[in-house]
N, C-alpha and C positions, 0 to 999 in steps of 0.2 A: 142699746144695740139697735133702735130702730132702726137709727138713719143707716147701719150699714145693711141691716137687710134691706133696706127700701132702694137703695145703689141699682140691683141686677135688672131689676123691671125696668128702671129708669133708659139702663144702657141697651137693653133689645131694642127701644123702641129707636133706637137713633141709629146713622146710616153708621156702615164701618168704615173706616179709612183701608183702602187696599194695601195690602205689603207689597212691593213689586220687588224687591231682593233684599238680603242682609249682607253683613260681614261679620267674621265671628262663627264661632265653635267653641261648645262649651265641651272644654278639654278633660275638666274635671271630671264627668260621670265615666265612672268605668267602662272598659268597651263601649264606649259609646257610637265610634265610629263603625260602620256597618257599610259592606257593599251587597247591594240586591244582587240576588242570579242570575238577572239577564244584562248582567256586566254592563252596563253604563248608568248605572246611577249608584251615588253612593247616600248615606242617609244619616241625618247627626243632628242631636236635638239640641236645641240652641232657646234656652231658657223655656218658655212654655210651651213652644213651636218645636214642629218635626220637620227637619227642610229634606227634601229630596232633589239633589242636584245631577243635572246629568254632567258626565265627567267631560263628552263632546263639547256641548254647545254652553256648559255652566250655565244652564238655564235652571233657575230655583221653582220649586212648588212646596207649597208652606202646609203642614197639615195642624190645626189648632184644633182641642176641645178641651186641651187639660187647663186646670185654674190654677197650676203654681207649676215651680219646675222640674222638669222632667229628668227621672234619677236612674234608669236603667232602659234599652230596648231591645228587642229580639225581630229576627225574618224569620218565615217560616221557608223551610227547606225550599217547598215548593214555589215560594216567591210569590204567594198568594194574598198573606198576611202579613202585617206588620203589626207588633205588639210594643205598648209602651209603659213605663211605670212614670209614678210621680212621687212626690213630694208633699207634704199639707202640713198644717201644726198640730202639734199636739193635742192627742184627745178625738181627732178628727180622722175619718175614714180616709185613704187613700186610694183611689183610682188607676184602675188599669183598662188602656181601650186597648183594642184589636179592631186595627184599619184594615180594611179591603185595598189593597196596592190597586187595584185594577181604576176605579171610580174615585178610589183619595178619597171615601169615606169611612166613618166611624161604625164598624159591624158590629160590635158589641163593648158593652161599660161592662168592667167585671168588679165592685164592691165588696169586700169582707176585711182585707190586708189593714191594719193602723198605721197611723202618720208617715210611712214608707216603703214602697217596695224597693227591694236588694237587687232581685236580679231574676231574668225570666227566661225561661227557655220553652220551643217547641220539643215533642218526642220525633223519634225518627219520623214516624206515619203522618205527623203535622194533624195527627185527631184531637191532641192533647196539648194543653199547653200547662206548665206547670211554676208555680211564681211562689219567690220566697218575700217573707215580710223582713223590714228590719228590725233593729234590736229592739225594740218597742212594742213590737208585735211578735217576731220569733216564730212564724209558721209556714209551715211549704203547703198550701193547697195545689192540686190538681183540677183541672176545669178544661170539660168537654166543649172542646171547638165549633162544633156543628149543633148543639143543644143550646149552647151559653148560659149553660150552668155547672158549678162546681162537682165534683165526682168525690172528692172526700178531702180532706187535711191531717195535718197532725204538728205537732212541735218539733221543730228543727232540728233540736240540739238538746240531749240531759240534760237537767238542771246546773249538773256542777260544771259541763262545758259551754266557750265562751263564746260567741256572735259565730254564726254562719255568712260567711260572705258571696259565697258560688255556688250555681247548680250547672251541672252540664249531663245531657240527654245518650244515652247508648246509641253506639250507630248499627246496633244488630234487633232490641229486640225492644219492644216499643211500650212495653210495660217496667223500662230500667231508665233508674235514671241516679243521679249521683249528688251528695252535697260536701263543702268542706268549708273550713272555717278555724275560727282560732281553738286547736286544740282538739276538733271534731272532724272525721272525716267516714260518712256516712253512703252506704250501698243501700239503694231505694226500690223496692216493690211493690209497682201497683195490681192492686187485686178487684177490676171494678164490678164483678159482681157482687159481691161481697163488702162495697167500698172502703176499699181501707189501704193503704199504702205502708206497710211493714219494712221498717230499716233494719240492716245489719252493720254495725260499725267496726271498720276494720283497722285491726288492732298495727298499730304499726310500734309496736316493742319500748325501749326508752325516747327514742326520735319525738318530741314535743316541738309541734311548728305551729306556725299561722298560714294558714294556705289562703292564698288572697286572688289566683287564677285555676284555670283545670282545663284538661286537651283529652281528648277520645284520639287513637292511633286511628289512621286510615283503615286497617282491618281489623279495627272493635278490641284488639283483646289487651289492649294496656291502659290505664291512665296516668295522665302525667300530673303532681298537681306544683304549683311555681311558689315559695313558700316567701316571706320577708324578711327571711336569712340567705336570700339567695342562692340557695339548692331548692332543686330537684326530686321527688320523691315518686316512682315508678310504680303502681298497682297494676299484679298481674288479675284482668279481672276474670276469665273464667273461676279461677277460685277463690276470690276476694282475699286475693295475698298481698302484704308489703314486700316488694321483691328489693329494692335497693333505691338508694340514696347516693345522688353527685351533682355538682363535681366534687370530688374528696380534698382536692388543694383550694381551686383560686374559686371561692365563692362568686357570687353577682354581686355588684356593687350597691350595696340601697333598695335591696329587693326586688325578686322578678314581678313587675308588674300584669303582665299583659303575655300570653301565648299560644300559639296554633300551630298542631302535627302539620307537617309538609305532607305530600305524596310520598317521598320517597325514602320516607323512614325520619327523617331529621326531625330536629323541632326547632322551631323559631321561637323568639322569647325578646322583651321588652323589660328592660329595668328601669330600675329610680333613677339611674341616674345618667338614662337620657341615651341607653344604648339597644341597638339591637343585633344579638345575635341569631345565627345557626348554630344548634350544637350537636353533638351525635347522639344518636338514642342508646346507647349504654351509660357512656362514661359521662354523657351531659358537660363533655371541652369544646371550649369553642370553636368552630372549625371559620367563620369570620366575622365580623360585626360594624358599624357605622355609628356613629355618633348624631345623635339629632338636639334639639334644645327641649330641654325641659324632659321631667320625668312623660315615659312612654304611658301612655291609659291604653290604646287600642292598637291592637293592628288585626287588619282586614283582610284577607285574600281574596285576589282578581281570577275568578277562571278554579285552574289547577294549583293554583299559586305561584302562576309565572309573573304576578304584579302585584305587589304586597302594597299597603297602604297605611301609613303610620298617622296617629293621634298622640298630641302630647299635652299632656297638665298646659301650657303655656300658649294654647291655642294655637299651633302650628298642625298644620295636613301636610304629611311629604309623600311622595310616592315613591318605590324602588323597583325597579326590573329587575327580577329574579337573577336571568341571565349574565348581565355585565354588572352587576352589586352596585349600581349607582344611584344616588339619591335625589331628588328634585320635589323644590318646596311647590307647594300648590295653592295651599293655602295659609292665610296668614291673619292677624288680627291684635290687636290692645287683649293682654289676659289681666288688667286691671284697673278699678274705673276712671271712665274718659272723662277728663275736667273740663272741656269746652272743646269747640269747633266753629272754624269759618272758615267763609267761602272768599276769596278773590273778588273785586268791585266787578260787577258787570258779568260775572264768570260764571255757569254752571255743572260746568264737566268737570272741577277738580273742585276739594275742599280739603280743609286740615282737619288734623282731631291731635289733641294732646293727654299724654298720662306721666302714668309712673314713669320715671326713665328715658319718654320720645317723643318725638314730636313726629307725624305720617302722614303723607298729601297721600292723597286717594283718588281714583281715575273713577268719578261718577256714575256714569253707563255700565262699567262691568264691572267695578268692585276691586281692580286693582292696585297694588300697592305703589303707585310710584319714586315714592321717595321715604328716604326713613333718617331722624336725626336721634339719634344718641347721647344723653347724657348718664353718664352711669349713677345711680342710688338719690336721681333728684328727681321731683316731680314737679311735673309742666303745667300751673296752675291756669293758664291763658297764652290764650294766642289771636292776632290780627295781621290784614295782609294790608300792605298800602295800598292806597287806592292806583299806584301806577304799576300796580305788581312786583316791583323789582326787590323788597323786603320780606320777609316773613320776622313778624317780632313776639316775643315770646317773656314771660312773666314766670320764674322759677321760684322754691321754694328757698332756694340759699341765699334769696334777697338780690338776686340779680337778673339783667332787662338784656335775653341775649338775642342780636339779630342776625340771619341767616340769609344766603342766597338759595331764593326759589328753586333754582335749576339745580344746583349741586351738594347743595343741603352744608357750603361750608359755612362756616361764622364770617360775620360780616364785622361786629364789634361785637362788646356787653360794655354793660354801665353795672360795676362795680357796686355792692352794697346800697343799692339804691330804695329799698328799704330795709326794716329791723326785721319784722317777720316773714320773711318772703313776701313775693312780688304776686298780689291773688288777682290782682289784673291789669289790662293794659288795655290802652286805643293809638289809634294814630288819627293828625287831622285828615282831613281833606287834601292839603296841601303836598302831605309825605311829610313837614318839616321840622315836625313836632308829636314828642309822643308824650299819653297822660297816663299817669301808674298810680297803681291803689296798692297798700300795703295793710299788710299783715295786724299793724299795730294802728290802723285809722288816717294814716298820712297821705295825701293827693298832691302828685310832686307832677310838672312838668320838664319836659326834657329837651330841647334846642338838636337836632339830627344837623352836625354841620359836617362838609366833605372827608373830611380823619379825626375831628372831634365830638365828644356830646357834651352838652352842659345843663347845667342846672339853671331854669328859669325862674323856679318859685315851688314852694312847697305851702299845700294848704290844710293847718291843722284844723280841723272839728271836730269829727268822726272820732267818736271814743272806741270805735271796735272796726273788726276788719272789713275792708272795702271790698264788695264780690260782685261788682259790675260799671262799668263806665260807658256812656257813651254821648258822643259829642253831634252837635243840629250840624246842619249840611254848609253852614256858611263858617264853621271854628269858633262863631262870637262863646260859645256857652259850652257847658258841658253837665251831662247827669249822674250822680254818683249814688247808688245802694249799696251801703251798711248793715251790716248785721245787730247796730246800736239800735235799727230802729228808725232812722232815718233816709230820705233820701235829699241830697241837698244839691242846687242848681249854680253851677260857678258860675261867675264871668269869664271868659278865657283871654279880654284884652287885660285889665285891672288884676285879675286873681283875686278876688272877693269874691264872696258869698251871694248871690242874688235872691234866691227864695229857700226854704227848707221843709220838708213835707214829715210828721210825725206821722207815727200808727204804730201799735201794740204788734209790734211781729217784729221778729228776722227778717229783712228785705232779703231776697235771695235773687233776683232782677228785675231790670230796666229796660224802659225802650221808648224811642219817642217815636208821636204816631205821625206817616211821612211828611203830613202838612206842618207839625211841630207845636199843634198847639195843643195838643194833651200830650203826657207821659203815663204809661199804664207799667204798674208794679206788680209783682207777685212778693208773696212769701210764707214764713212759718203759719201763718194763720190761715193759710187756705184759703184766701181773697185775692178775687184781682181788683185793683182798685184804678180808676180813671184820677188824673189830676190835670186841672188847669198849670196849663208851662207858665204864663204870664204870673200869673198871685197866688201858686201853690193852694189852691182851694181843691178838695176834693168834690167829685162830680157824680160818680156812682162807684158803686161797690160788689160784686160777682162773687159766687160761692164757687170756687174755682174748684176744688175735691172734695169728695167727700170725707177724704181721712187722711192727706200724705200733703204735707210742703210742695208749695209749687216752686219747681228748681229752674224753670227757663222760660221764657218764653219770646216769643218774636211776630213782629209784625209782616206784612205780605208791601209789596212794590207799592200798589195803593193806596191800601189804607182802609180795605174791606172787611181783612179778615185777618183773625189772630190767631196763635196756637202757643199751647201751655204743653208742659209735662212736669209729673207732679212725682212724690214717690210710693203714689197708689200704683204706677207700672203702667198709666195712660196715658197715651197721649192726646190729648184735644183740640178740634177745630172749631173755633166761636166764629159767629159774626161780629164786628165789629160796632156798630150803631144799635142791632135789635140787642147784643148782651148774650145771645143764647148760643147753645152748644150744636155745630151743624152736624160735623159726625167724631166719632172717635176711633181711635188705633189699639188693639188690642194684641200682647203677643210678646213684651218686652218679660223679661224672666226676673228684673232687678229694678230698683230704683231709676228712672228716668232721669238723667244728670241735664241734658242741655238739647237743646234744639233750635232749630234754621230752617226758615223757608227760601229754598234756592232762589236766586235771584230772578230766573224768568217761570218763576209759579208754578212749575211744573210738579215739582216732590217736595216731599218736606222729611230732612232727616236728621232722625234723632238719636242720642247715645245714651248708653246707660252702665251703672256703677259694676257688672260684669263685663265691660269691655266692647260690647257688641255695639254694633252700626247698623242702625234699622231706614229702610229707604221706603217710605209710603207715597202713593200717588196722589198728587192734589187733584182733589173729586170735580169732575169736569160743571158738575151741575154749581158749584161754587162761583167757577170762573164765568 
């Protein structure tokens, strides 16, 4: 275990790679989307990072201190605080900070909760802030805001009832607060003289639910709680009564996810299955609803609630004006991981990224989605632009090379079964005129692009395992191929021969030649970066690229100074190229780092990762 504690010293001393915006919303944490009170900014944690966007100008501000990712958050009333939970493994404490909104610092660590906190709320008064653990831990502490220290705890939930999932705070009296969960549903008093927090559970007769959300009425005295049968369950709370249960006919479909009392008696409500209604506060029918993608996690109110703000499992932001019931997407994102990305020859305002299901050109500067290509239940193992831009070609899993126009995202052609196990990657030359593919099952086929045909020029067997990176010198003569056998091997591309072959005890997981062409530097399973002579495959030095995770990408810069890795330690790194060492590192990704790109005019460098997200870091001026 040295070498991983020895890791954390290492990375303080070294500079950080700045974040200058992301893409991506980790849709998955419950409520996770949050809008601040002073209505333009909205706040959503996006793997280990807290981004705060303002809704005007979409300008980001990134708040990091947590070490793993972030699994619940709260504002405080008064918009003062921001409160986060995380994530850790097993056995290991889990961390809760409470940031100062005002400075975008970290005001207090609060420590005691195991491997995760569930879910946290302020009291009305914003004196107390009170946080549930997950099922691993099982405990609601209460923790004085202005002390930063805890006021007392207890266990969630009797033994024989099952996980607590929600707490929500009284809007009248500041020592009440509420819990529910599968099978529990829990009336809470604190007592802090006395320290002690005394539940009363309230009995709601044969009704056996899982309550998975919870709403306070505008004027305190109901609770709503949103259950995974899709009703509704009404607590009258001055005297801790179950008053009724609805809708009595047409339940919610897929359980109500996500909901918030209105002003004006209604209740708004988010289900599984990707809808959101109004309903009435008796009879809980729906009086209208909109359909969005993917199951609903959040919805946030603007104001009074004249601008509602939706979060879905599928990384989608919509917004809806109260008034005219209409919907508009905001935000958008990959909700699964991104298998490569490139950039256009010479281009740095657009780039591609591919996944499950699409392929997305993205507008660099502000993060928009320009274009989206669609295949339904296939995934987009690779993708390259020709170097005259007028292609986008693409490497699928159904063993087919599909090509696309830029502009309108329609099909250009495919090459039909053009390998056995999917297509895990592609190049094109220099020329446009010719493309090179790596298959599934170790095969390196060239392809002939003629004006309404493609053909087959040559197919090169060696490679006993799948090919997961190609790329070809600036002149066509050659070309580099990494295997996951263990090899990388150097073709010819006039003859299709073999020209050098480079062995090493790892998974190659990629390539790159360096721009003059006469080294090739590899990563892979072994956590080495390794230098290789292009000319006679001799190795030249060798790099401790991570200290504990496959390196999955890396790439070289315009000239040939400087290099950058991401591994799936969740880093990303900038070396120098000639001294070997590490100039600074990126800290912030929530998942395995899949692939990475230094824009063509050296400006950012960005990299994706196995959650979906798109991270845009600024290349350090003191570099260039």
């Amino acid at each position: 275990m040295t070498t991983a504690n020895a890791q954390p010293e290492k990375l303080d001393s070294l500079q950080k790679l700045e974040l200058e915006s992301t893409i991506g919303f980790e849709g998955k944490v419950p409520h996770g989307l949050k809008l601040h009170p002073d209505r333009i900014h909205m706040i959503y944690p996006l793997g280990c990072n807290l981004v705060i966007e303002n809704l005007q100008t979409r300008q980001q501000e990134f708040l990091l201190g947590h070490n793993n990712n972030i699994s619940c958050l709260t504002i405080s009333n008064n918009g003062k605080y921001i409160a986060s939970g995380q994530v850790t493994f097993m056995g290991f404490k889990a961390d809760i900070i409470v940031w100062d909104y005002s400075n975008r610092d970290p005001y207090a660590r609060l420590v005691l909760h195991k491997v995760k906190i569930e879910d946290l709320v302020f009291n009305c008064t914003d004196r107390y802030l009170i946080s549930l653990g997950g099922q691993d831990d099982g405990a609601i502490i209460v923790w004085n805001i202005e002390t930063k220290e805890p006021v007392c705890g207890s266990p969630a939930q009797h033994k024989s009832a099952g996980i607590t999932y929600c707490l929500v705070a009284s809007k009248e009296d500041e020592y009440q607060f509420y819990s529910a969960g599968h099978g529990t549903l829990r009336f809470w008093q604190l007592d802090v003289p006395n320290r002690k927090i005394r539940p009363t559970d309230i009995n709601t007769g044969v009704v056996k639910r899982i309550v998975k959300c919870m709403t306070v009425s505008p004027d305190g005295l109901h609770l709503y709680c949103g259950t995974t049968t899709g009703d509704i369950l009404m607590i009258y709370i001055p005297a801790i009564q179950f008053k009724t249960i609805g809708p009595e006919k047409k339940k919610y479909a897929m359980g109500i996810t996500a909901m918030q009392a209105l002003v004006n008696g209604d209740i708004l409500i988010g289900t599984g299955e990707g809808k959101v209604h109004i309903t009435e506060k008796e009879t809980f029918k729906s009086l209208k609803s909109l359909q969005a993608l993917g199951e609903i996690t959040s919805l946030a109110l603007r104001g009074e609630g004249h601008m509602i703000f939706i979060g879905t499992n599928r990384s989608h932001i919509y917004k809806v004006n109260y008034a005219d019931w209409k919907m508009e997407l905001i935000n958008t994102c990959h909700n699964s991981p991104i298998q490569d990305i490139a950039f256009p020859f010479g281009s740095s305002e657009l780039f591609g990224t591919c996944s499950y299901q699409d392929i997305r050109i993205w507008h660099a500067p502000t993060g928009n989605e320009l274009l989206r290509i669609t295949e339904a239940n296939k995934t987009c193992n690779s993708i390259c632009f020709t170097r005259d831009g007028k292609m986008i070609i693409s490497g699928w899993d159904d063993g087919r090379i599909r090509a696309f126009y830029p502009e309108s995202g329609r099909e250009m052609f495919t090459v039909n079964d053009a390998h056995h196990r999917g297509v895990t990657a592609v190049a094109v030359t220099n020329d446009c005129r010719r493309i090179v593919s790596g298959g599934g099952e170790g095969m390196i086929r060239v392809w002939q692009i003629n004006s309404n045909s493609q053909e087959l020029l040559a197919t090169m067997k060696e490679h006993k395992n799948a090919v997961v990176s190609i790329r070809i010198n600036k002149s066509d003569t050659e070309c580099v191929t990494a295997s996951l056998d263990g090899t990388c091997i150097i073709w010819n591309l006039k003859r299709f021969v073999r020209n050098q072959v480079l062995f090493e005890n790892t998974l190659f997981q990629c390539v790159a030649y360096h721009p003059e062409e006469y080294h090739i530097l590899t990563g892979g399973t072994d956590r080495k970066i390794a230098y290789w002579e292009a000319t006679n495959g001799a190795q030249i030095r060798e790099l401790e690229g991570s200290k504990s995770g496959t390196i999955n990408g890396l790439d070289i810069d315009s000239v040939g100074n400087y290099f950058v890795t991401v591994s799936a330690d969740k880093l990303v790194k900038l070396w120098r190229y000639n001294e070997g060492d590490v100039h600074s590192v990126g800290i912030g990704h929530g998942s395995e780092v899949k692939k990475v790109k230094i824009c063509p005019n050296t400006q950012h460098i960005i990299s994706v990762s196995a959650d979906g997200s798109i991270f845009r870091w600024k290349f350090p001026k003191t570099a260039l």
